[in-house]
C-alpha positions as CSV (number, residue, x, y, z in Angstrom):
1,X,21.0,-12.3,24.0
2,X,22.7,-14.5,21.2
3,X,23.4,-13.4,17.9
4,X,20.3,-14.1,16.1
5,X,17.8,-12.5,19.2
6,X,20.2,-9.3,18.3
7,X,19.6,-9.7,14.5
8,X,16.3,-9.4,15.1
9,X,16.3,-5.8,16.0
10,X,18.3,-4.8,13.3
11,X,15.8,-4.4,10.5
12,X,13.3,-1.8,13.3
13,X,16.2,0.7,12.7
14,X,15.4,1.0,9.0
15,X,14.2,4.5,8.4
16,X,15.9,5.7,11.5
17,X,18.8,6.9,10.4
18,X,18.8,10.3,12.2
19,X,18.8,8.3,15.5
20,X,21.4,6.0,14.3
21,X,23.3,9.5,14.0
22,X,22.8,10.4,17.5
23,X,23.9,7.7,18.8
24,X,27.3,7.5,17.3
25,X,27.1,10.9,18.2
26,X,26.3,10.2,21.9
27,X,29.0,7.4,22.3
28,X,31.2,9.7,20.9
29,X,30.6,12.2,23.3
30,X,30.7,9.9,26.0
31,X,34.0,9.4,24.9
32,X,35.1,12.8,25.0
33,X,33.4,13.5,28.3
34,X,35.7,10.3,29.9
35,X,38.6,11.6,28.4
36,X,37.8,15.1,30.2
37,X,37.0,13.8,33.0
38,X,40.2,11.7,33.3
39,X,42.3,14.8,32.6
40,X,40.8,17.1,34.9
41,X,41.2,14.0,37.6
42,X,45.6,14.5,36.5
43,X,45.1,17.8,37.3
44,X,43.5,18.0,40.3
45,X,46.1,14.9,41.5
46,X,49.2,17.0,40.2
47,X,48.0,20.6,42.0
48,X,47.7,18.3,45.4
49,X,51.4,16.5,44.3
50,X,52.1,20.1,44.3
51,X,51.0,21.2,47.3
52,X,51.9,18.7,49.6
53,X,55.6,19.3,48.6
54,X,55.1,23.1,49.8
55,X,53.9,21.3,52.8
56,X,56.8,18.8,53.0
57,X,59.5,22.3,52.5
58,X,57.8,23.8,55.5
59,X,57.5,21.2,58.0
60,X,61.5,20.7,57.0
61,X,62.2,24.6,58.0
62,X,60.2,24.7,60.8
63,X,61.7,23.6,64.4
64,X,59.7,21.1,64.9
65,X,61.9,17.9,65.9
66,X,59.5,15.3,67.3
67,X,58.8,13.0,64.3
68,X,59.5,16.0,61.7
69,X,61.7,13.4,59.8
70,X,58.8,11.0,60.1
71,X,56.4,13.0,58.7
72,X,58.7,14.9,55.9
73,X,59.4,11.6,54.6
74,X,55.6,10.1,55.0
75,X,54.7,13.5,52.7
76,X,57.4,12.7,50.1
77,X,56.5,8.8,49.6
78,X,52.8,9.9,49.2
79,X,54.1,13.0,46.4
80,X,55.8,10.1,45.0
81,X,53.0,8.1,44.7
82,X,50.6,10.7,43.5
83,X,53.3,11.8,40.6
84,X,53.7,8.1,39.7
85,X,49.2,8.0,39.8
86,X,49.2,11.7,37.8
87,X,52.1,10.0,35.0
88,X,49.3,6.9,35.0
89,X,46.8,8.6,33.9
90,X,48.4,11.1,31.4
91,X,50.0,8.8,29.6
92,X,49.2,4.9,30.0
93,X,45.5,5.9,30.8
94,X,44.9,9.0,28.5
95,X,46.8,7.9,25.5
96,X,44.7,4.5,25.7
97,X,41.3,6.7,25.7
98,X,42.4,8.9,22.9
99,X,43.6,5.8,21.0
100,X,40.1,4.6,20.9
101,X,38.2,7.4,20.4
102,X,40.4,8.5,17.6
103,X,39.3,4.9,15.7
104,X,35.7,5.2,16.6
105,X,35.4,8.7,15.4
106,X,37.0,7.5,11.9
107,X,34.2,4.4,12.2
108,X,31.0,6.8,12.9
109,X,32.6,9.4,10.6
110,X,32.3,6.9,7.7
111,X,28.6,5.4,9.0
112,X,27.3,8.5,9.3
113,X,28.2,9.8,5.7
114,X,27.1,6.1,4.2
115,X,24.1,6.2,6.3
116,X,23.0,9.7,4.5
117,X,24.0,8.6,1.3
118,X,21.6,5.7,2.0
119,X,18.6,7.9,2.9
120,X,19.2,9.6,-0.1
121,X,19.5,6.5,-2.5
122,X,16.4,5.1,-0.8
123,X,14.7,8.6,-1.6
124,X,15.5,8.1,-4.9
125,X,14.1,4.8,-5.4
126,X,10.6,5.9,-3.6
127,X,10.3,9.3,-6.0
128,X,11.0,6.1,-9.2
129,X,8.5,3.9,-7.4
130,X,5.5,6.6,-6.6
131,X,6.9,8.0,-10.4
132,X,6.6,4.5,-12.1
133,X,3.1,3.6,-10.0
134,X,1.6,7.4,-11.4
135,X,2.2,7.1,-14.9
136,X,0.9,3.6,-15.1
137,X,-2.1,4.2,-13.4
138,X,-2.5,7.3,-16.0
139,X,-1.8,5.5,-18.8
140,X,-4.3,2.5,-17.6
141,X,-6.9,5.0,-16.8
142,X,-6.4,6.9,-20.3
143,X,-6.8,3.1,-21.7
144,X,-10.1,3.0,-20.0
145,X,-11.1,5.7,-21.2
146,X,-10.2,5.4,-25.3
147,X,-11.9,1.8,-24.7
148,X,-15.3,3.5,-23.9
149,X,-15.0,5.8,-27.0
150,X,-14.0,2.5,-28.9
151,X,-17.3,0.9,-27.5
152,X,-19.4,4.1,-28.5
153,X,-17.8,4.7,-31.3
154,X,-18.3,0.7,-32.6
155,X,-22.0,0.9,-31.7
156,X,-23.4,4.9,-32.6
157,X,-24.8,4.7,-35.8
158,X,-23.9,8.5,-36.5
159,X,-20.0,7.8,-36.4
160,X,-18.5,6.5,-39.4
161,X,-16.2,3.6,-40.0
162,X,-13.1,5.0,-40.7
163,X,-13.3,7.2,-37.3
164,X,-14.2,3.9,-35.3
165,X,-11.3,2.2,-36.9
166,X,-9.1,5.0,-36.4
167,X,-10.3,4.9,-32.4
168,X,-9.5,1.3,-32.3
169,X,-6.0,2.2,-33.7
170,X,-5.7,4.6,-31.0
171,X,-6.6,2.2,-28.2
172,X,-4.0,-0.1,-29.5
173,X,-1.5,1.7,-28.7
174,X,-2.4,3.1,-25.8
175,X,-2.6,-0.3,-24.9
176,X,0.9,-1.0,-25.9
177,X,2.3,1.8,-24.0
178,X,0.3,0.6,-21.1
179,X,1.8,-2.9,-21.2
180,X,5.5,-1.2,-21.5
181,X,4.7,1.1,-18.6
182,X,3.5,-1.8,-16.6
183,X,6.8,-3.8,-17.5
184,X,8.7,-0.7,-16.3
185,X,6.9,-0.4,-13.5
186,X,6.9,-4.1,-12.2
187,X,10.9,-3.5,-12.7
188,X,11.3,-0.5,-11.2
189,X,9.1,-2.3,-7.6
190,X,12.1,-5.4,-8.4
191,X,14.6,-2.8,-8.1
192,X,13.3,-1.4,-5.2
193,X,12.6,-4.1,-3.3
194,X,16.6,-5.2,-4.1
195,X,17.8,-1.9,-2.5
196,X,15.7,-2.7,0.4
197,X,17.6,-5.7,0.7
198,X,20.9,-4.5,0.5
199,X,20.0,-1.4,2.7
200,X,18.6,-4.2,5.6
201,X,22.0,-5.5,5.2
202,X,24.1,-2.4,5.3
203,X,22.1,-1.6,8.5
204,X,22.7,-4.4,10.1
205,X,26.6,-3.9,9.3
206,X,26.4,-0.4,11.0
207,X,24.5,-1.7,14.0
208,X,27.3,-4.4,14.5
209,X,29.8,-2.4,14.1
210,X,27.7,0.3,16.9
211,X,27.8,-2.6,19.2
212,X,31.4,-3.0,18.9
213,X,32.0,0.5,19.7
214,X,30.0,0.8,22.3
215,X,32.0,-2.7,23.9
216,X,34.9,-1.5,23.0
217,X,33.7,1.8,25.2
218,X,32.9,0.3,27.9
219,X,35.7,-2.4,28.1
220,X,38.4,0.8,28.3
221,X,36.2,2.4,30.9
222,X,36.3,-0.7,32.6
223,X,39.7,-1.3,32.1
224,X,41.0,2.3,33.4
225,X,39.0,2.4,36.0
226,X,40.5,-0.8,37.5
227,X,44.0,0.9,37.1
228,X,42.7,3.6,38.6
229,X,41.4,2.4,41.6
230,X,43.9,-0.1,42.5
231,X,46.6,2.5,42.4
232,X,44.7,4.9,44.4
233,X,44.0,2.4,46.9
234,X,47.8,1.8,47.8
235,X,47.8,5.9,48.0
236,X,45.5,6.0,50.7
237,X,44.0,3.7,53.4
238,X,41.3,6.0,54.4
239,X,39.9,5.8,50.7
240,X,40.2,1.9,50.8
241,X,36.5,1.5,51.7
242,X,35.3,3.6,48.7
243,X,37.4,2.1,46.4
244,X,36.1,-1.6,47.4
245,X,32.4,-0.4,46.5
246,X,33.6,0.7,43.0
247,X,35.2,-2.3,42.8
248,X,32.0,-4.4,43.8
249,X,30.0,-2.1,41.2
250,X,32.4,-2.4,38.6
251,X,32.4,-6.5,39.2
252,X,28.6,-6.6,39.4
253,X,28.6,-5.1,35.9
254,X,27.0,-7.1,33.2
255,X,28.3,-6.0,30.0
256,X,25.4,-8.2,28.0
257,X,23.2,-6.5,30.0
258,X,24.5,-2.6,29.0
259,X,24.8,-3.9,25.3
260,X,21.3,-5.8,25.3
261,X,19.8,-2.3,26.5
262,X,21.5,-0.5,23.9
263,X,20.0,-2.7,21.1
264,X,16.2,-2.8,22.9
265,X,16.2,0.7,23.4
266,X,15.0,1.5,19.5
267,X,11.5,1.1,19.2
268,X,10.0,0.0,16.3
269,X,9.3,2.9,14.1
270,X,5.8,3.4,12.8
271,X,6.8,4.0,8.9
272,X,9.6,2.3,8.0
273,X,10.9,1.1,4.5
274,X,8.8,-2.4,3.2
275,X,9.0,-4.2,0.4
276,X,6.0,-4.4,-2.0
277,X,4.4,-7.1,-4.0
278,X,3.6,-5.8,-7.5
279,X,0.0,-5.7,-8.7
280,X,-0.8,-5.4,-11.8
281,X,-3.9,-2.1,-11.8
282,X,-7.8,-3.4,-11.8
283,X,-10.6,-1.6,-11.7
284,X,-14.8,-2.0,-12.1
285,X,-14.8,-0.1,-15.4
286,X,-11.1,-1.6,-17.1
287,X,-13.2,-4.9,-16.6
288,X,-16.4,-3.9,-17.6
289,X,-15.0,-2.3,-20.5
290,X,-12.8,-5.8,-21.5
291,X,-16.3,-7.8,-20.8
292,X,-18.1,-5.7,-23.4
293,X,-14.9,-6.1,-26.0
294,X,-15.5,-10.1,-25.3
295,X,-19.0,-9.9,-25.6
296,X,-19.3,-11.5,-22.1
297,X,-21.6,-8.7,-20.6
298,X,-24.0,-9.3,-23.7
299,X,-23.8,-12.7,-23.3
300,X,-24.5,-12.5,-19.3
301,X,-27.8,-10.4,-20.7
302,X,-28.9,-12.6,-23.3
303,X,-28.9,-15.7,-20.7
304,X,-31.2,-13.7,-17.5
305,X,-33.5,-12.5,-20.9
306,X,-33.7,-15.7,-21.8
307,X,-34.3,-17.5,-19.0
308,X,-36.7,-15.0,-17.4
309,X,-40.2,-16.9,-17.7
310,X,-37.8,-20.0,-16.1
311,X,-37.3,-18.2,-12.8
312,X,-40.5,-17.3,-12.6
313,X,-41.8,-20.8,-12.7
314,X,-38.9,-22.2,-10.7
315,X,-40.2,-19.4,-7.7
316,X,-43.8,-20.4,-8.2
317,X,-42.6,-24.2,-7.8
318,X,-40.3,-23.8,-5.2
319,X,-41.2,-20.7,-2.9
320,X,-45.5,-20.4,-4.1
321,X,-46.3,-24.0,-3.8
322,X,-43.8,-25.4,-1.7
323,X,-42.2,-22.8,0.0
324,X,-38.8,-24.1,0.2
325,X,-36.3,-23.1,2.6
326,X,-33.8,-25.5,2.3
327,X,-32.2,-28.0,0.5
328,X,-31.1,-31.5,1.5
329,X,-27.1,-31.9,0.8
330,X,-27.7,-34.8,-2.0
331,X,-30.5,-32.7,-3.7
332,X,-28.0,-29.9,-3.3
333,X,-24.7,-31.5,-5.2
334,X,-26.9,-33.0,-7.8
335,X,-28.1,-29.4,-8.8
336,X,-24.4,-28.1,-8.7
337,X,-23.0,-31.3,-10.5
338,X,-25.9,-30.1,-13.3
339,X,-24.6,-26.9,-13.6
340,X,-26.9,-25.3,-15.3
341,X,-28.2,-22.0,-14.9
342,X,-31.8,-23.7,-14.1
343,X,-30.2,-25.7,-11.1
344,X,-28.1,-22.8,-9.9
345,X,-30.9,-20.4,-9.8
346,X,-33.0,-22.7,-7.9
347,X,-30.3,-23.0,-5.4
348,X,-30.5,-19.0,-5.4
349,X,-34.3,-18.9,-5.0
350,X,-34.1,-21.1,-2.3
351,X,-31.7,-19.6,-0.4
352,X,-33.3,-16.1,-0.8
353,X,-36.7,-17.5,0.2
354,X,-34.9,-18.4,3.4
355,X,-33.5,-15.4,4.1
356,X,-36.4,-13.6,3.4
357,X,-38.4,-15.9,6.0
358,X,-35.5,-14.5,8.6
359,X,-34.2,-17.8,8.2
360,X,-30.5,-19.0,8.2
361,X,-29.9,-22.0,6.0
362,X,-27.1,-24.9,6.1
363,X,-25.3,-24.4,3.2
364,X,-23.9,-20.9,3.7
365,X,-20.5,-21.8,2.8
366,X,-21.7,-23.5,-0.3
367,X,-23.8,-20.5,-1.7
368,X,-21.0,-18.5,-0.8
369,X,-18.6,-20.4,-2.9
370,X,-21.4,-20.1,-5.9
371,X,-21.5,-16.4,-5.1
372,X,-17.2,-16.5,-5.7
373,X,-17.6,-18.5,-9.2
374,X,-18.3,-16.6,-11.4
375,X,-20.9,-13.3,-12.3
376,X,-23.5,-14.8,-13.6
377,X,-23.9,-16.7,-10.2
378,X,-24.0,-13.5,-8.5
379,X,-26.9,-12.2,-10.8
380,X,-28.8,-15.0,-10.8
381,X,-29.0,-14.4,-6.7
382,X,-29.9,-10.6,-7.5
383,X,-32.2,-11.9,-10.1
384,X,-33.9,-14.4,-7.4
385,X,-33.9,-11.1,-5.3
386,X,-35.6,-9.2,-7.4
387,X,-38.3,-11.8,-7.8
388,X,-38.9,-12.5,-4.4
389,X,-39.5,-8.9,-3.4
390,X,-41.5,-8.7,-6.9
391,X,-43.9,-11.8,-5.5
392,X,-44.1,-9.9,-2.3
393,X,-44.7,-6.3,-3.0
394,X,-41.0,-5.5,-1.9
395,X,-42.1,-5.9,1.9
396,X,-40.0,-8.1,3.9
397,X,-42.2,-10.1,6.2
398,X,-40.2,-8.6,9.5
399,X,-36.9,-6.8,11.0
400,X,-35.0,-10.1,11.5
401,X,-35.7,-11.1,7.8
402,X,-34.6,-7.6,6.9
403,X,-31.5,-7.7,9.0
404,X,-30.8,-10.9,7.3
405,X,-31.2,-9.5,3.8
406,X,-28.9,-7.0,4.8
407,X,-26.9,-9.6,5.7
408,X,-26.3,-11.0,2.8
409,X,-26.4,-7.9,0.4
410,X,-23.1,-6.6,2.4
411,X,-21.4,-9.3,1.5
412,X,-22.5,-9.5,-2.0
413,X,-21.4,-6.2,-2.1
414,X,-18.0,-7.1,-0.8
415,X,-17.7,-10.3,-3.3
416,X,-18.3,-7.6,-5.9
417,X,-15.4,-5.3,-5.1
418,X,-13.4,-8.2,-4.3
419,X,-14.3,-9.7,-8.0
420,X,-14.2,-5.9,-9.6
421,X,-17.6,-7.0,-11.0
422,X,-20.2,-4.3,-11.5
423,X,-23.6,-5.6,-12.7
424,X,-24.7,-7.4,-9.9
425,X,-23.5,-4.3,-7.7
426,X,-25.5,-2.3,-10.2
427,X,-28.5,-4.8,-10.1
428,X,-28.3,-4.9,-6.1
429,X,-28.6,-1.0,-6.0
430,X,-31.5,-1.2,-7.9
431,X,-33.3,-3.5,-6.4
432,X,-32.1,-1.9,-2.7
433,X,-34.3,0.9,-3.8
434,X,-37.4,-0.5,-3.7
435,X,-37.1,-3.4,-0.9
436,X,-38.4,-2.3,2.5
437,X,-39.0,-3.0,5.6
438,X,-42.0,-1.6,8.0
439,X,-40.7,0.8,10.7
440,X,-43.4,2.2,12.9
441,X,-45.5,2.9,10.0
442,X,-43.0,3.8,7.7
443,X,-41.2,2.2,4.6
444,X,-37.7,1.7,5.8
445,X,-35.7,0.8,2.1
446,X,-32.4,-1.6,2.0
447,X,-30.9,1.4,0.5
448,X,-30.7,3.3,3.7
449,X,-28.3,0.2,4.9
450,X,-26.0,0.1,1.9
451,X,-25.5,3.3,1.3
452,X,-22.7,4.2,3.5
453,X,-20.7,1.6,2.3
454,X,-17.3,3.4,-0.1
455,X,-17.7,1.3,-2.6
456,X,-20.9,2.5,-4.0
457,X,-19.2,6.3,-4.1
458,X,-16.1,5.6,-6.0
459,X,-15.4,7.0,-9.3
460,X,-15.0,4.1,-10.4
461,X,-17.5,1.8,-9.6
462,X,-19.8,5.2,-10.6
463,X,-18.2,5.5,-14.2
464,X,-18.7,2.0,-14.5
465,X,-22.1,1.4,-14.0
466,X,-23.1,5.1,-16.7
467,X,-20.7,2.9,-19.3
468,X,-22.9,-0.4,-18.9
469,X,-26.0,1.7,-19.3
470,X,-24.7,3.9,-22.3
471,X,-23.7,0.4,-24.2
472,X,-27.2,-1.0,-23.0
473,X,-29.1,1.8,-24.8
474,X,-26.7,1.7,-27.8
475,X,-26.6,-1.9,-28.4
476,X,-30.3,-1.9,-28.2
477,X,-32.4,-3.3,-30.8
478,X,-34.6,-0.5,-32.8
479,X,-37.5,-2.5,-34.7
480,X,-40.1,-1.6,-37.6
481,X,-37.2,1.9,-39.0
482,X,-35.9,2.1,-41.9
483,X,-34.5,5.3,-42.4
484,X,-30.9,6.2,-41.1
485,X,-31.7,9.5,-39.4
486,X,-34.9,7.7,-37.8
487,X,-32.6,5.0,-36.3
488,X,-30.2,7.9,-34.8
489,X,-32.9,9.2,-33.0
490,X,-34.2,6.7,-31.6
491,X,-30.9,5.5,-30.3
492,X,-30.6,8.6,-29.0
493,X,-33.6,8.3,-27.2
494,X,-32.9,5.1,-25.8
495,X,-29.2,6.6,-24.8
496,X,-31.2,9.5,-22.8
497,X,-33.3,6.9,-21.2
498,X,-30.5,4.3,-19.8
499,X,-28.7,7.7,-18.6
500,X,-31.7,9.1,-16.6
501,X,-32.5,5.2,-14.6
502,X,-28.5,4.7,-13.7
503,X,-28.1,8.5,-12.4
504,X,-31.3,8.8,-10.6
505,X,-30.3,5.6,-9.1
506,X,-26.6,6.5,-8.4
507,X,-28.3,9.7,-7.3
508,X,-29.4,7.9,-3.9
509,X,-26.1,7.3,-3.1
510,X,-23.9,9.7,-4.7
511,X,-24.0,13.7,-4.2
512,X,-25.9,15.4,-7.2
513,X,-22.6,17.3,-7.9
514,X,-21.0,14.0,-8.9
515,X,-23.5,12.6,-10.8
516,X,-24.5,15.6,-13.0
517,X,-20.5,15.7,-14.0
518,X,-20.7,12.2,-15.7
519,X,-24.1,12.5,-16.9
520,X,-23.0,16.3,-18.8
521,X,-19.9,14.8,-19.7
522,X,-21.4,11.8,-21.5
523,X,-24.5,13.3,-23.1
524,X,-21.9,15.4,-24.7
525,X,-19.8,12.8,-25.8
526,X,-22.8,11.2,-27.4
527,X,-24.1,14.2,-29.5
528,X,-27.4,14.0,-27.2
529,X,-29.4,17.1,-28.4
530,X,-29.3,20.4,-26.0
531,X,-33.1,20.6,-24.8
532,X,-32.7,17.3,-23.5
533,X,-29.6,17.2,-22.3
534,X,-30.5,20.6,-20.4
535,X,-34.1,18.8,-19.3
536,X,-32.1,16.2,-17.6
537,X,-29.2,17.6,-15.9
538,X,-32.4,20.0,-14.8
539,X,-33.9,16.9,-13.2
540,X,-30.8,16.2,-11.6
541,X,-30.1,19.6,-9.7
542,X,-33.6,18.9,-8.7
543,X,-33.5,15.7,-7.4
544,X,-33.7,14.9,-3.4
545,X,-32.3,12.4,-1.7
546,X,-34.8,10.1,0.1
């Protein structure tokens, strides 16, 4: 394994420092457990020193002549040999052992203590980072929330100037401490992601210097117990044979080998420490909210208003009298190179006709590209939608057109959470309410398809789609009143209407608990008077679920 296949492990160990630990830990101990080992071996030699030259005094006094001389002096050149072995080992041998394991302790020592001060650092820096990431998101969701008063408060007739232009004040700076929050947060993710570079690098430095310990380790185990068993083998011929297979086992050891299985024996760890890329927050109701301070969702209105009686004719032309299912690649850049929102919606009409005729046409990847332009493309295919299952009495024709419309409304749905964009997801629930399919007898609605799906349950797709319906009804033209107080209530009125066609409609998604919060919290807000209010909220306790 060369240096950079080693490298490569380095960075699973971040987050493990409590193995790391027990390693330096173990090696230690393995140390330790040598050392013992070796000592207990001096021992063991110096106790049979010892009692071979008790043996050696009594074969001297005893009577024995034949070859006593031979074998007094065979006993003391062996006691030599094993004092010379036991001074080996206590002093070359041990001291050499202790002298290593006295520098690796002061090594792990001073690892271990960086490596916990590291953990903690790195503590710190995620407590600032899910700190930082909290009160940004609070402040962006407060400034979601001051710019719906600021859109109520611009457009209710019973609110007066001064408390509209003290709102917007407000919401300015709110704004402002948004924007500083998001600064400090984008710096503190910066710092964080700095730390995780230098604690990458620290780890790698402990993990070399592991893998010199443990060399180092094994290089004086391998060194004394070459010393050991070449002395012993001029001690004794009879242990000659077991000394040669330690010696074979010793030469058959592959150092890289022990070292590679040290590295490869840390798995990767599930959770460990990443750097992030830094996102600035987005939401369905901070862009609806910004489109209704641009004008753009008016704007997206007054164009499908406009245009209405257009569709209408372009369907009759193209799906009535000709029943068009496709579109011929020349005919089909020449309406995009128009760009207008005649030629688009054609293109849309088209393609729904197709679909609805279980049909799958050529230019998917085109009309998908449409769908990612812009929202008024994604309308204009809810719009042709609408319009198909109008002309048809909101039966599709059979399951395999159904199963394409379903199709092609989950990924409408996913362009719109991609995008943030509500209104088309708002038109497409609508719409999926009354679009069925026969199933033995019964009507089988696109709802029932779409309705699992998250996105339709979140807060804030939920919040999002109440706000676009309150601004509807407030923004809402009120002809042939003069009076003041008549104007009110008829805004009012139109307020309590926009309110009860989102909730009921949220309502076949959404539990009734959820929905009666934001419909009592909003009638509220806009002064809406208590019998109605109460009538309502009645209707939604009451309401079930198809």
């Amino acid at each position: 394994m060369n240096q950079t296949q080693k490298l490569a492990y380095y960075p699973n160990l971040l987050g493990q420092s409590e193995r790391i630990i027990q390693q330096n830990i173990e090696s230690k101990r393995g140390l330790e457990e040598y050392l013992a080992i070796l000592q207990e071996r001096a021992n063991i030699e110096d106790q049979y020193a010892k009692s071979l030259h008790k043996l050696s005094q009594q074969i001297d006094r005893s009577s024995i002549t034949y070859l006593r001389e031979q074998l007094v002096n065979q006993l003391r050149e062996k006691i030599e040999r094993l004092e010379n072995f036991v001074d080996l080992i206590r002093t070359e041998i041990v001291e050499q052992v202790k002298e290593i394991l006295q520098d690796q302790n002061q090594i792990s020592k001073k690892i271990i203590d960086e490596m916990k001060g590291l953990e903690w650092d790195l503590q710190d820096k995620q407590d600032d980072l899910m700190g930082g990431k909290l009160d940004y998101k609070l402040q962006a969701r407060e400034l979601e929330q001051s710019g719906i008063s600021d859109m109520i408060y611009q457009y209710s007739l019973d609110i007066s100037e001064d408390k509209a232009i003290k709102q917007a004040s407000k919401t300015q700076q709110i704004q402002s401490e948004c924007i500083k929050l998001e600064r400090e947060f984008e710096i503190i993710v910066l710092s964080y992601n700095e730390f995780i570079d230098v604690y990458k690098t620290k780890m790698e430095s402990y993990l070399s210097q592991m893998e010199q310990q443990e060399q180092q380790k094994l290089l004086v185990q391998k060194d004394t117990l070459m010393k050991l068993f070449l002395f012993e083998s001029s001690i004794s011929k009879q242990s000659l044979q077991d000394t040669e297979k330690l010696n074979d086992q010793i030469r058959k050891t592959n150092l890289q080998d022990v070292i590679e299985n040290f590295i490869k024996k840390y798995q990767r760890p599930q959770e460990a420490p990443r750097q992030l890329e830094f996102r600035p927050y987005s939401s369905f109701l901070g862009k609806t909210i910004d489109s209704m301070k641009s004008q753009e969702y008016q704007k997206l209105k007054d164009i499908i208003k406009a245009h209405n009686d257009t569709f209408y004719n372009i369907y009759e032309d193209c799906v009535k009298k000709n029943n068009l299912q496709t579109i011929e690649e020349q005919e089909l850049t020449h309406l995009i190179n128009r760009n207008s929102v005649q030629a688009i919606y054609k293109i849309m009409q088209i393609h729904i006709n197709c679909v609805w005729n279980a049909n799958e046409i050529q230019n998917n990847e085109t009309i998908i590209g449409l769908l990612r332009q812009s929202t008024l493309n994604r309308l204009l295919w809810c719009q042709a939608l609408e319009i198909q299952g109008n002309k048809s009495n909101y039966k599709v024709p059979s399951n395999d057109a159904y199963e394409q419309i379903v199709k092609w409304s989950q990924k409408m749905i996913n362009l719109c959470l991609e995008f943030q964009d509500a209104s088309p997801l708002r038109k497409l629930i609508t719409v999926s309410s009354i679009i069925n399919v026969a199933v033995q007898n019964k009507k089988h609605f696109l709802m029932y398809n779409i309705k699992e799906n998250k996105v339709l349950q979140t807060a804030d797709f939920i919040e999002a789609s109440v706000v676009q319906a309150i601004y509807d009804a407030l923004v809402e033209e009120i002809k042939e009143v003069t009076t003041l107080e008549e104007r009110i209530r008829r805004q009012k009125i139109n307020i309590l209407t926009q309110l009860s066609k989102i909730c009921f409609t949220l309502l076949q998604f959404n539990p009734i608990s959820v929905i009666k919060m934001y419909a009592e919290n909003y009638l509220k807000q806009l002064s809406v008077a208590n019998d109605a209010t109460e009538n309502l909220l009645f209707q939604i306790e009451s309401f079930e679920q198809f």
